[in-house]
N, C-alpha and C positions, 0 to 999 in steps of 0.2 A: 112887739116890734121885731125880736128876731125871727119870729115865725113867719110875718108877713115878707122880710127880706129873703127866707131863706126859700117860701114860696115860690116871690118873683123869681128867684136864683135857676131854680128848678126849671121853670119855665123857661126860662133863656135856654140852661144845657139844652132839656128837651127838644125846644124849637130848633138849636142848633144841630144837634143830634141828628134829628127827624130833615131838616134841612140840606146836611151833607148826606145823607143815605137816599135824599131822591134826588140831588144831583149827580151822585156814582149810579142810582139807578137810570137816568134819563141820558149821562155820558154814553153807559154799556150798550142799552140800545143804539141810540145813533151813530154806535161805533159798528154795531151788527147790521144796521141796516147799510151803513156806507157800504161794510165787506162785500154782502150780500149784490149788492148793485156793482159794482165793483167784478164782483166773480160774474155776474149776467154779463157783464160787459165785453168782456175777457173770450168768454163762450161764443158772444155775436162775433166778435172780431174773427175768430180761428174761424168761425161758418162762412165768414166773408171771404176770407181767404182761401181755405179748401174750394171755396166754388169759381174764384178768381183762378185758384190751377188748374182747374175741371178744362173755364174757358180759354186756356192759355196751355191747353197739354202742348195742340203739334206745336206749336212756338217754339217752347220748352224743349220738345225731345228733339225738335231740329237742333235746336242751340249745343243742349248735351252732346249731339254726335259731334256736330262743330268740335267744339270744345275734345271731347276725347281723340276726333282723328289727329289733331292739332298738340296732344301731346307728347306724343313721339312714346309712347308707350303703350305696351308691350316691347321692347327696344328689338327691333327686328321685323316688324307685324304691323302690319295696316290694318283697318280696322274696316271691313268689304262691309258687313250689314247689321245693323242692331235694329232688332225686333223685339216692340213692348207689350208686357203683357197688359190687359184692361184695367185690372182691379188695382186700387193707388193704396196705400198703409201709409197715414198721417201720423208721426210723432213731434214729441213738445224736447227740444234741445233743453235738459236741465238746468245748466248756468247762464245763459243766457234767455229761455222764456221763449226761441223762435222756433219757426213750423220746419217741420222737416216731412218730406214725400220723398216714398219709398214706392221702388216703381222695380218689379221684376223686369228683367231683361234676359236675350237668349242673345250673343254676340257670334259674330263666326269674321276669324282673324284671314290672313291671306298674307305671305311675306313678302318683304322688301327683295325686288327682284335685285339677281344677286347678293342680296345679301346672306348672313350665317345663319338665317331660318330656314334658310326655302327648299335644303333636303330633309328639313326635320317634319316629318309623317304627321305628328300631335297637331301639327298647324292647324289645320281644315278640319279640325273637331270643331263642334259647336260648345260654348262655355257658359253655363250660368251665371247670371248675375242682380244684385241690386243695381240699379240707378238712383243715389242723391238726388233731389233737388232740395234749394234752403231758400224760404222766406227773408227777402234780405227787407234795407229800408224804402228802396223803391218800389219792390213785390217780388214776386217769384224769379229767382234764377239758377241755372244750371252751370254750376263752376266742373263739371266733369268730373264729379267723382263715383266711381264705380269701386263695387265689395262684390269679388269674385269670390264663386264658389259659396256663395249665401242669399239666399231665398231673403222677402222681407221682413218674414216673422224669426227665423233665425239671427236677421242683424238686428232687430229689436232686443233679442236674448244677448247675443253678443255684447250688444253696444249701451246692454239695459244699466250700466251707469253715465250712461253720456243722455240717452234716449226715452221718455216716455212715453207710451203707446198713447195713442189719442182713443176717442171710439169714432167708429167711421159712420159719416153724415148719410140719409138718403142722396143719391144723386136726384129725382126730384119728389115731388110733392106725393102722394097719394089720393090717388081718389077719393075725395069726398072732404078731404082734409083741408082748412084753412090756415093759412099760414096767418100767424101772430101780427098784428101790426105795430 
């Protein structure tokens, strides 16, 4: 009698045993595959968006000049012409998860007539720069922020605790290539 109890006994742990170790094994998975789907997801969205700025650059860089003539800085300096370069550099805002574009620019100032720039020679240099723009929650916008004196792969170094380097998308398809449906 107590062999046959301690049998059944056995059998219970077991069954339980064996029961909790394929329910952690069937949890782990479908927690991997959530991730999984989850980071695909993640990936779509940023490709949407990078090609959403692609089709919305001159929008964008009209708004950016807006925006910077419109801040009264440089204090002294009007802001005569900003010239973009082509190629964009996407990064991932660290604490907050949103897209940022990084857009070279060449600026050339021009001073406030009468005012305390307009015998200063430096004016009429040409000035490198980045262009912001940030993924907000309606899409892309250009709040005017400019990083003088840095290229976009320098303000990625710079700013590499604020900034993660995305990789950058084709602009389009390649011959021969189907896109995913």
């Amino acid at each position: 009698m107590l062999m046959q109890w301690l049998s059944q006994g056995w059998e219970q742990v077991l069954g339980f045993v064996l029961g909790v170790v394929l329910g952690v094994a069937l949890g782990t998975g479908a927690w991997c595959l959530w991730r999984r789907r989850q980071a695909a997801r993640a990936v779509e969205r940023r490709r949407r968006a990078m090609e959403a700025f692609r089709l919305r650059r001159e929008q964008l860089e009209a708004q950016f000049v807006q925006a910077v003539s419109n801040s009264g800085r440089p204090r002294g300096l009007l802001w005569k012409e900003v010239e973009f370069a082509d190629e964009v550099t996407f990064a991932l805002q660290r604490d907050s998860s949103r897209l940022v574009a990084l857009v070279a620019v060449t600026v050339a100032f021009e001073a406030v007539p009468g005012g305390p720039m307009e015998d200063v020679e430096a004016v009429g240099r040409l000035r490198s720069a980045t262009a912001v723009f940030v993924e907000g929650p309606g899409g892309w916008e250009a709040p005017g922020r400019v990083l003088f004196n840095l290229q976009p792969h320098q303000a990625l170094e710079h700013f590499a605790h604020e900034l993660s380097p995305l990789p950058q998308l084709p602009s389009e398809p390649q011959a021969g290539s189907e896109s995913p449906a």
